[in-house]
DSSP file (Angstrom, degrees, kcal/mol; ACC not computed):
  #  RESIDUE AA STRUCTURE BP1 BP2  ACC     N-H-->O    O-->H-N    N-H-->O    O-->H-N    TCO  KAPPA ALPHA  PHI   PSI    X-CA   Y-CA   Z-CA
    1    1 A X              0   0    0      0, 0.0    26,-2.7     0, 0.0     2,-0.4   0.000 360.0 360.0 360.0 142.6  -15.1   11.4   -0.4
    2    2 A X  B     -A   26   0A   0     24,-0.2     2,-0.4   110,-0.1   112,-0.3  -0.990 360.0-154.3-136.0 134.4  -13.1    7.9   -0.2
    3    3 A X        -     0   0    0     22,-2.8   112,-0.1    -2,-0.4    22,-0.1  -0.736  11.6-168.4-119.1  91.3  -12.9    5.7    2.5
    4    4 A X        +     0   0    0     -2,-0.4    20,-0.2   110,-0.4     2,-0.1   0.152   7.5 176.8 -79.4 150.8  -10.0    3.5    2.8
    5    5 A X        -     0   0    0     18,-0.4    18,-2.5   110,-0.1     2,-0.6  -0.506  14.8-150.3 165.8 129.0   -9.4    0.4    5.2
    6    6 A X  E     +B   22   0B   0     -2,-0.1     3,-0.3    16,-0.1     2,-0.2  -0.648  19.9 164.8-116.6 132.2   -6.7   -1.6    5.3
    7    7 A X  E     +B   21   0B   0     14,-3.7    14,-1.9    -2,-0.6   111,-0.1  -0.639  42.7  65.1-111.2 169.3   -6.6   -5.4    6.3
    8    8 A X        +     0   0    0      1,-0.4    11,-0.4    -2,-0.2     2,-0.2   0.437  62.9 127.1 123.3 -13.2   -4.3   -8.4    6.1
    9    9 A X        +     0   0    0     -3,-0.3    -1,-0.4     9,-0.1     2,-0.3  -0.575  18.7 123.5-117.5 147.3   -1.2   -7.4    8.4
   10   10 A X        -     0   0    0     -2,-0.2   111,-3.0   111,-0.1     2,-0.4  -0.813  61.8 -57.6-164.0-163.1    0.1   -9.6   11.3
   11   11 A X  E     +g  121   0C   0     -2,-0.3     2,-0.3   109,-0.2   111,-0.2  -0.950  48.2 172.8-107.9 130.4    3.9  -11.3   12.3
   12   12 A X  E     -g  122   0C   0    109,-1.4   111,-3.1    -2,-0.4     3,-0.1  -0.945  34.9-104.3-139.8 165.7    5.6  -13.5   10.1
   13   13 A X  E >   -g  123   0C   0     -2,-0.3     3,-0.6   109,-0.2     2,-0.3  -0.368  58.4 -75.6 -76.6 170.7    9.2  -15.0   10.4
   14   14 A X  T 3  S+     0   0    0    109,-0.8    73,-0.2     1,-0.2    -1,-0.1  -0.489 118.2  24.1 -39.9 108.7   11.8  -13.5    8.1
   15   15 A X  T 3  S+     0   0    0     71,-1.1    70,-0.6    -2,-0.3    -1,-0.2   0.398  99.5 115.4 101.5  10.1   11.7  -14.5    4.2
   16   16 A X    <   -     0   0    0     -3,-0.6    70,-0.6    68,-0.1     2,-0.5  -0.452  61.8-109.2-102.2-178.4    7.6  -15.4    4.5
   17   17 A X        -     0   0    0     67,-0.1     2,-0.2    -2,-0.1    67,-0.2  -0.941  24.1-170.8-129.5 127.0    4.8  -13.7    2.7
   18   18 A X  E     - C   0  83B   0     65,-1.3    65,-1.5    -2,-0.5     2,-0.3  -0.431  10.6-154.5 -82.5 166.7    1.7  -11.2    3.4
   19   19 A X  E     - C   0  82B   0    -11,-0.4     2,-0.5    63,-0.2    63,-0.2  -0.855  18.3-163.6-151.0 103.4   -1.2  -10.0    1.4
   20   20 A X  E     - C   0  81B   0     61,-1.7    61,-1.0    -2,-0.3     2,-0.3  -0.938   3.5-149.3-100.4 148.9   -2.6   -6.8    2.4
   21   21 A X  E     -BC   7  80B   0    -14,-1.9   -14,-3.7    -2,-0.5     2,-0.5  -0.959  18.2-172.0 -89.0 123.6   -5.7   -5.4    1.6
   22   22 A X  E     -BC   6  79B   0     57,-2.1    57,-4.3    -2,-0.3     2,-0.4  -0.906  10.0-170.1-126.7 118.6   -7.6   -1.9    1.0
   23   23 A X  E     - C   0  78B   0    -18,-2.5   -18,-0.4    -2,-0.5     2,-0.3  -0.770  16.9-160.1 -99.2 144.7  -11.2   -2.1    0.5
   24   24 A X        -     0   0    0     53,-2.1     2,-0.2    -2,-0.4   -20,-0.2  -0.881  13.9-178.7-129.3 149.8  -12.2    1.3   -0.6
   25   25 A X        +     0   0    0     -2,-0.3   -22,-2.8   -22,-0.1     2,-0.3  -0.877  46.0  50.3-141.5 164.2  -15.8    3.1   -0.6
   26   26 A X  B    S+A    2   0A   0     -2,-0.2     3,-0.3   -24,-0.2   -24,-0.2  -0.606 100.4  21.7 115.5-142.3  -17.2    6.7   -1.8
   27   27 A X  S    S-     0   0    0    -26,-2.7     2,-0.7    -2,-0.3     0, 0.0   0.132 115.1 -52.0 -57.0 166.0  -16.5    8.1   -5.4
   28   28 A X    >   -     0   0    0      1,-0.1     3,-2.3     3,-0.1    -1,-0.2  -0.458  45.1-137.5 -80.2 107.3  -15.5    5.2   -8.3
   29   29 A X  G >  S+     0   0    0     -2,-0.7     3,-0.9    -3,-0.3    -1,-0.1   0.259  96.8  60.5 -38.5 -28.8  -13.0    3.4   -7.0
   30   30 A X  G 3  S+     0   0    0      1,-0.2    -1,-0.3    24,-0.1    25,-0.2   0.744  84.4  79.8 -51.2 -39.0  -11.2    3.6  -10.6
   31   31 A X  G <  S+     0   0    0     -3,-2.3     2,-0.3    22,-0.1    -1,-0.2   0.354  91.6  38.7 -37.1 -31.8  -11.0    7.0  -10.6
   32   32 A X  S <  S-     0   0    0     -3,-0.9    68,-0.2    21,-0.1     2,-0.1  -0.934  80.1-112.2-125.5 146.5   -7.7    7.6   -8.2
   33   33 A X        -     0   0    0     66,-1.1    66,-0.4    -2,-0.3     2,-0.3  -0.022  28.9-140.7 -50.5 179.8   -4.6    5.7   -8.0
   34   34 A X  E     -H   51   0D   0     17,-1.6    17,-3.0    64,-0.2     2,-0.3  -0.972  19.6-176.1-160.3 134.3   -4.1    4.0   -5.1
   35   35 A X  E     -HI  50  97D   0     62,-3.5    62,-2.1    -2,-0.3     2,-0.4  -0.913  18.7-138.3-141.7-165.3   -0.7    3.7   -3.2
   36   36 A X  E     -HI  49  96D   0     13,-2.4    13,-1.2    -2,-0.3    12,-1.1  -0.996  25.3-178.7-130.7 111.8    0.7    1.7    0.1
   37   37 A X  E     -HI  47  95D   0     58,-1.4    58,-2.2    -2,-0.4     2,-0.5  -0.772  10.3-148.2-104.8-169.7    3.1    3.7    2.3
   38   38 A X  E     -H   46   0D   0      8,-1.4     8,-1.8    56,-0.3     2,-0.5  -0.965   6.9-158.8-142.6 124.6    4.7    2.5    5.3
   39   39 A X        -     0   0    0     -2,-0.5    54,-2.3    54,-0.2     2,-0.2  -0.938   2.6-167.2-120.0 150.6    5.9    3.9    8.6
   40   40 A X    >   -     0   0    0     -2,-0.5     3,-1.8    52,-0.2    52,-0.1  -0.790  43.2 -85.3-115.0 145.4    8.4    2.7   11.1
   41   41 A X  T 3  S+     0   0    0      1,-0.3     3,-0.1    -2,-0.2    -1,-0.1  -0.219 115.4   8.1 -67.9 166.3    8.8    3.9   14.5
   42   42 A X  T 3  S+     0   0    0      1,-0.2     2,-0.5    -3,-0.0    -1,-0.3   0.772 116.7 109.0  72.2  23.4   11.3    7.3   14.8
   43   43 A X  S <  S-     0   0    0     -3,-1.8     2,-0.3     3,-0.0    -1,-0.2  -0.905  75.7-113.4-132.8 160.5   11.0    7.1   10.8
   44   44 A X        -     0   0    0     -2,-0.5    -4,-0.1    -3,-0.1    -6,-0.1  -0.628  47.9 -89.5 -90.4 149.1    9.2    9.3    8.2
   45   45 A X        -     0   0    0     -2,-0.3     2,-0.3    -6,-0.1    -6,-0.2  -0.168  52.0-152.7 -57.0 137.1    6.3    7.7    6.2
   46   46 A X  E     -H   38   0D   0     -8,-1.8    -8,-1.4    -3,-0.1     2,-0.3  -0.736  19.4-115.2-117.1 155.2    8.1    6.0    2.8
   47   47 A X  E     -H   37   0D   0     -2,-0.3   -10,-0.2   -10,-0.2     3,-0.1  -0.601  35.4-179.9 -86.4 163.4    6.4    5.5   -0.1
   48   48 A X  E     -     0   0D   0    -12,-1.1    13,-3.0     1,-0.5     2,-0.2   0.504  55.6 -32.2-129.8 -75.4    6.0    1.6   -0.9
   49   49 A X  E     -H   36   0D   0    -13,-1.2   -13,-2.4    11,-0.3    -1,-0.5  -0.812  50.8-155.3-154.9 171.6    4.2    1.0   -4.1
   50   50 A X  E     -H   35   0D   0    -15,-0.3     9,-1.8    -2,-0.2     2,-0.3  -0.882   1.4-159.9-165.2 132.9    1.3    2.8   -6.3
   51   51 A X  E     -HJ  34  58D   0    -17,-3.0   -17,-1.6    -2,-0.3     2,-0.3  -0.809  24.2-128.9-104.4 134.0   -1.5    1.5   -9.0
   52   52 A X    >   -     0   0    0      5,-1.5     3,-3.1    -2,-0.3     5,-0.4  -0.839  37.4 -85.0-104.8 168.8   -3.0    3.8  -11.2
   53   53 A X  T 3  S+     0   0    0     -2,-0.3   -21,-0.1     1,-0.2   -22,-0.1   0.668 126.5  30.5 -19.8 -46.3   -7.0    4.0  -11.7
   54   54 A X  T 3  S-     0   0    0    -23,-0.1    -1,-0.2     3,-0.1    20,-0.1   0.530 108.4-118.9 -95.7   5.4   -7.0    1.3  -14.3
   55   55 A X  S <  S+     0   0    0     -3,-3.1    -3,-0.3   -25,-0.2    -2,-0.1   0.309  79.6 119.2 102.5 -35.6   -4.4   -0.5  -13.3
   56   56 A X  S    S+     0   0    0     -5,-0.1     2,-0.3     1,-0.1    -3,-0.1   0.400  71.1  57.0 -82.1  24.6   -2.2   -0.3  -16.2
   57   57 A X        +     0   0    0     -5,-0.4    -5,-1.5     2,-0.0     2,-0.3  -0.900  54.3 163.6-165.4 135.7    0.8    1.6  -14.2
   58   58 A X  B     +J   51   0D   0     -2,-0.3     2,-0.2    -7,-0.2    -7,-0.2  -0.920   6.9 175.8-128.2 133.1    2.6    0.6  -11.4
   59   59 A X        -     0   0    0     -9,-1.8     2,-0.1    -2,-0.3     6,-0.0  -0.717  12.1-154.8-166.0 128.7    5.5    1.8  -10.1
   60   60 A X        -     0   0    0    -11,-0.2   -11,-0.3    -2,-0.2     2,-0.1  -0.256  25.0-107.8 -45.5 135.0    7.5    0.7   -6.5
   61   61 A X    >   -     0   0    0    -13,-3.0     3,-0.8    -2,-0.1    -1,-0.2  -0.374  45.4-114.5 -78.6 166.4   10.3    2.5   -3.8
   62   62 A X  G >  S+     0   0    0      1,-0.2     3,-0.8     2,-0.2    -1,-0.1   0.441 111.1  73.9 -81.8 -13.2   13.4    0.7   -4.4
   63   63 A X  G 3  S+     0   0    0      1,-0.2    -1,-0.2   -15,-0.1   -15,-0.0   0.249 111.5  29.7 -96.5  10.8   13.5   -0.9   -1.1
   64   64 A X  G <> S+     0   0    0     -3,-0.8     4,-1.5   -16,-0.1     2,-0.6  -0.071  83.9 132.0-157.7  25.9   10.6   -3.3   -2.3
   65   65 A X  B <4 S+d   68   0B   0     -3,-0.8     2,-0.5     1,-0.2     4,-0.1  -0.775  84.2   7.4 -81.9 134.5   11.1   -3.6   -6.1
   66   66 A X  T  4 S+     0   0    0     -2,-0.6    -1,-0.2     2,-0.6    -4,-0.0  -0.491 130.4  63.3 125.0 -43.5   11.0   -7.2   -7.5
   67   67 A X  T  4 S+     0   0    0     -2,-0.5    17,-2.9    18,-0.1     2,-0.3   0.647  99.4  52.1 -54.8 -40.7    9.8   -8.3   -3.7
   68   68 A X  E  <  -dE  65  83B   0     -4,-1.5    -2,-0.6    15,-0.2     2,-0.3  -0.802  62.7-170.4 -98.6 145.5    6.5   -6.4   -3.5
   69   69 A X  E     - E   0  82B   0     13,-2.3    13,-2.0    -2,-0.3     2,-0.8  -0.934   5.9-160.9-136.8 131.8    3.9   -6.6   -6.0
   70   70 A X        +     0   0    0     -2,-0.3     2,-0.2    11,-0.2    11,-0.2  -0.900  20.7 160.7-129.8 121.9    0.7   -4.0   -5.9
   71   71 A X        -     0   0    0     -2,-0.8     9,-2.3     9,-0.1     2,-0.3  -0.739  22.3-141.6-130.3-169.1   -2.6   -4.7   -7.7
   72   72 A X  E     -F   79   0B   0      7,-0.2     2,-0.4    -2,-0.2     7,-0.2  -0.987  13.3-164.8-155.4 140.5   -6.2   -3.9   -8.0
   73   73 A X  E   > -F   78   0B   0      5,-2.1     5,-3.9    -2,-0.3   -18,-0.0  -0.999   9.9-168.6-129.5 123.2   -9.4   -5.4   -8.6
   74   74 A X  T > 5S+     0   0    0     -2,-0.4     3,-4.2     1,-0.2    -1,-0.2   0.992  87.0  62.6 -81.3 -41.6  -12.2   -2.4   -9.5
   75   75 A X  T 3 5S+     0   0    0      1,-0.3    -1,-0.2     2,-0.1   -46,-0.0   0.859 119.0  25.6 -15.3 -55.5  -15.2   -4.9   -9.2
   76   76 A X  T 3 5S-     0   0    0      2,-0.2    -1,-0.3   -53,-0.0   -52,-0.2   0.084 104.9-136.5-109.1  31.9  -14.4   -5.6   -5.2
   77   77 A X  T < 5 +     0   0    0     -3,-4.2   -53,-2.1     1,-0.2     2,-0.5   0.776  60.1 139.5  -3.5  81.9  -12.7   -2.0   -5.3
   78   78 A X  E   < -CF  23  73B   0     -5,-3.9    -5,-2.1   -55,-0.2     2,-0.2  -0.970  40.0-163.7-147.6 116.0  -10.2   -3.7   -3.4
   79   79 A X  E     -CF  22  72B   0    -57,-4.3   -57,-2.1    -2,-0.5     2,-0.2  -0.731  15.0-154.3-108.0 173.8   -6.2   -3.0   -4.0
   80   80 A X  E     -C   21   0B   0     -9,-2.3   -59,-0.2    -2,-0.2    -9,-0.1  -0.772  22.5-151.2-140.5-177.0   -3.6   -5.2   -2.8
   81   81 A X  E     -C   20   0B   0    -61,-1.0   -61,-1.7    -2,-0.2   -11,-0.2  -0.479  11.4-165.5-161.5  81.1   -0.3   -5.4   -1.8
   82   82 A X  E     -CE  19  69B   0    -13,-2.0   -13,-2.3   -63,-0.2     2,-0.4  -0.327  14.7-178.6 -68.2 151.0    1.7   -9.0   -2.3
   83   83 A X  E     +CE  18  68B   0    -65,-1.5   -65,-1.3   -15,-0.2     2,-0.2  -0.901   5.7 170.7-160.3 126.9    5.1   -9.0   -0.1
   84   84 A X        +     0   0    0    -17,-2.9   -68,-0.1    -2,-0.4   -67,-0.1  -0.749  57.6  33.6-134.4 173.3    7.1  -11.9   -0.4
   85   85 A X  S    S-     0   0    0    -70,-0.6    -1,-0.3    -2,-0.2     2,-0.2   0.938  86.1-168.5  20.5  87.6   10.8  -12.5    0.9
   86   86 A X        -     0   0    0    -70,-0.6   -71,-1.1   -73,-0.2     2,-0.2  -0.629  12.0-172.5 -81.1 165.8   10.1  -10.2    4.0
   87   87 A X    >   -     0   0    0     -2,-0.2     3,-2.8   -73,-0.2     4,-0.4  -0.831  37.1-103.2-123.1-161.9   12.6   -9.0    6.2
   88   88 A X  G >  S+     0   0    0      1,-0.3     3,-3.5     2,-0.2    34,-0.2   0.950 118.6  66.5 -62.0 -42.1   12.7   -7.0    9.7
   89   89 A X  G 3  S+     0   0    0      1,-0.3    -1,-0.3    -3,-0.1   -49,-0.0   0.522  95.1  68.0 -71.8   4.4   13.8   -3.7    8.0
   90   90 A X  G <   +     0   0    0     -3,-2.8    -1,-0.3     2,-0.1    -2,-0.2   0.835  64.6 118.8 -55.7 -42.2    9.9   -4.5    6.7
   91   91 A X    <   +     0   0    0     -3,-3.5     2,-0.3    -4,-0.4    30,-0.2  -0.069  44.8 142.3 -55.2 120.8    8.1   -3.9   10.5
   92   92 A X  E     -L  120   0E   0     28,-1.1    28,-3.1   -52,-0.1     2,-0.3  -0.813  66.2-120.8-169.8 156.5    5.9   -0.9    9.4
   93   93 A X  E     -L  119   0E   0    -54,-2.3     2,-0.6    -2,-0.3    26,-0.2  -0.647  48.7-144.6 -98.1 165.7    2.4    0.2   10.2
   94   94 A X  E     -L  118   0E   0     24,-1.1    24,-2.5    -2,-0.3     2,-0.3  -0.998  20.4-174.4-135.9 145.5    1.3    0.0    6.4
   95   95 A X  E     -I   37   0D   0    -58,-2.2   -58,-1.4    -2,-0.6     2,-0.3  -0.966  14.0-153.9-164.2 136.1   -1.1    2.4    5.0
   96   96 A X  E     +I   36   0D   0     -2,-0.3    19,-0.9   -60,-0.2     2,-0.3  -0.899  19.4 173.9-125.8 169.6   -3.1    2.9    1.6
   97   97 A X  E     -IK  35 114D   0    -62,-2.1   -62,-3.5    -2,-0.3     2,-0.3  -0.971  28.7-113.0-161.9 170.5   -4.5    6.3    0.0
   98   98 A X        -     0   0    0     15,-1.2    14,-1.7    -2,-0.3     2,-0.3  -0.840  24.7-176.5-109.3 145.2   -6.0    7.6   -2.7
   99   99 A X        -     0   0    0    -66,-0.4   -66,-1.1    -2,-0.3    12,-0.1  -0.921  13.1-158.1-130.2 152.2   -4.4   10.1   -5.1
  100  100 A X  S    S+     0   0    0     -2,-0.3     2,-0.3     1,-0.3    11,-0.1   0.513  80.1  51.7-121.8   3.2   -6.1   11.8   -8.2
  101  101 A X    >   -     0   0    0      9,-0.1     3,-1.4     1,-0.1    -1,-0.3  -0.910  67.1-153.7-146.5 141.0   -3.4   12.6   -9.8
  102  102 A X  G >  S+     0   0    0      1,-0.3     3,-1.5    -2,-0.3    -1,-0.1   0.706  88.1  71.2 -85.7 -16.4   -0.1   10.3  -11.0
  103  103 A X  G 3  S+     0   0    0      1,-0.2    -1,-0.3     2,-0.1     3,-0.2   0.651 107.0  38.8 -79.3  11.1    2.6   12.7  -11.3
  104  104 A X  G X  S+     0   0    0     -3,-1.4     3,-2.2     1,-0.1     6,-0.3   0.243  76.7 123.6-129.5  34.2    2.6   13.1   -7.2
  105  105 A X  T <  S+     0   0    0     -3,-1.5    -1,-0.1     1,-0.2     3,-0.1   0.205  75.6  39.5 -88.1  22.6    2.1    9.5   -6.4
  106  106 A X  T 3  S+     0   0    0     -3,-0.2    -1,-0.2     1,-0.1     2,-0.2   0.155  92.1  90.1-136.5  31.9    5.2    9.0   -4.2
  107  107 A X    X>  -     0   0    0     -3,-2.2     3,-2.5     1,-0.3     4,-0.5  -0.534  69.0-153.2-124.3  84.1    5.0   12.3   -2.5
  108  108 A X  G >4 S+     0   0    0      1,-0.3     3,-3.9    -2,-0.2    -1,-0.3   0.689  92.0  65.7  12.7 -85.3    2.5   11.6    1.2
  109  109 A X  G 34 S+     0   0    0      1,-0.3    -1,-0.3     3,-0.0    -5,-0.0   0.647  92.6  57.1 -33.4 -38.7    1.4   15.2    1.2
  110  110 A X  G <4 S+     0   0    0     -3,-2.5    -1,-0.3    -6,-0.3   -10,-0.3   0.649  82.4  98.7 -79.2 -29.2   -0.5   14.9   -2.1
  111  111 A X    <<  -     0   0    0     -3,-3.9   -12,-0.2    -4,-0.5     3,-0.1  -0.303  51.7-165.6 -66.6 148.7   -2.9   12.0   -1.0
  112  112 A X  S    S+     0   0    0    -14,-1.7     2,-0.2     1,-0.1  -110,-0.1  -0.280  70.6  41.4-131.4  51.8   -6.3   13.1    0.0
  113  113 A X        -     0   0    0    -15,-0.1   -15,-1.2  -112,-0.1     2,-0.2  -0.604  62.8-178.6-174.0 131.8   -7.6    9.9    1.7
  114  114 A X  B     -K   97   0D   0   -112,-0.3  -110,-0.4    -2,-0.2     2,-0.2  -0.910  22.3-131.5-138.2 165.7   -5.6    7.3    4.2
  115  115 A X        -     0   0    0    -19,-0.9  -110,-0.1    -2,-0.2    -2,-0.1  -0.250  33.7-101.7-110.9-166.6   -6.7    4.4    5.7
  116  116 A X        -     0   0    0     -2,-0.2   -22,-0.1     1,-0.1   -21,-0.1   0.531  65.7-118.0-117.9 -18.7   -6.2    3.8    9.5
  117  117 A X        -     0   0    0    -21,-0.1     2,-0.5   -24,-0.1   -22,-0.3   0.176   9.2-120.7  96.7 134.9   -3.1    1.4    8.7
  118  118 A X  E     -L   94   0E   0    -24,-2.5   -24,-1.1  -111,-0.1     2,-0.2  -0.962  25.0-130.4-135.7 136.9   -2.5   -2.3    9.3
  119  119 A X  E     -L   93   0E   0     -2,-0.5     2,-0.4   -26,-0.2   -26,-0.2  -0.508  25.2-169.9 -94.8 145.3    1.0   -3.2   11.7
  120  120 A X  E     -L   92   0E   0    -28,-3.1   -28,-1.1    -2,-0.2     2,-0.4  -0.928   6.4-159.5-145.8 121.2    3.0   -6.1    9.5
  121  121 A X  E     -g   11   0C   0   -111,-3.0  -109,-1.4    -2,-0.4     2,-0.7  -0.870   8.1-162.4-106.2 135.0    5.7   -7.3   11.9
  122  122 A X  E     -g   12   0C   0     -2,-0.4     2,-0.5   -34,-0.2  -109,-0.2  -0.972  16.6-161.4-139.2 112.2    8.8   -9.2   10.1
  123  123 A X  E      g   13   0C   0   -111,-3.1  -109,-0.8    -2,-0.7   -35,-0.1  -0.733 360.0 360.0 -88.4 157.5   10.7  -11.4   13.0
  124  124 A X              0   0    0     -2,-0.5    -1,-0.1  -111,-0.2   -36,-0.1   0.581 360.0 360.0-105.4 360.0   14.0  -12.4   12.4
């Protein structure tokens, strides 16, 4: 069992920066990937970004490459999710999960843990 829970999300103006965070509990935290999606209202949940157990692969939706950056420290089994130059089309609930295996890390259905989701608001 993994227990997800995700902090760090608020309103900031347009072109400013967040840090979220997912502190994770249960089996060793190395063990899964970890990714961030995001949902908007009326919209289906988008993949965002994804870490794998150790860290050493990463890989990003296109609507947040070079802008988001997602890491992980296993020590405070805590992943993260830097987002610099926000904009509106950002304004998500934001969500992390656990995955155990890498070849389905951008497909929702496949995660078998979620967190409850942190609201990240982008004014313009």
């Amino acid at each position: 069992q993994v227990q997800l829970v995700e902090s760090g999300g608020g309103l900031v103006q347009a072109g400013g920066s967040l840090r979220l965070s997912c502190l994770a509990s249960g089996r060793t935290f190395s063990s899964y990937a970890l990714g961030w999606f995001r949902q908007a209202p009326g919209k289906e949940r988008e993949f965002v970004a994804a870490i794998s157990g150790k860290g050493l692969m990463r890989y990003y939706g296109d609507s947040v490459k070079g802008r988001f950056t997602i890491s992980r420290d296993n020590a405070k089994n805590t992943a993260y999710l830097e987002m610099n130059s926000l904009k509106p089309e950002d304004t998500a609930v934001y969500y992390c999960a656990a995955v155990f295996s890498w070849d389905y890390i951008t497909i929702a259905d496949r995660y078998t843990a979620w967190g409850q989701g942190t609201q990240v608001t982008v004014s313009s």
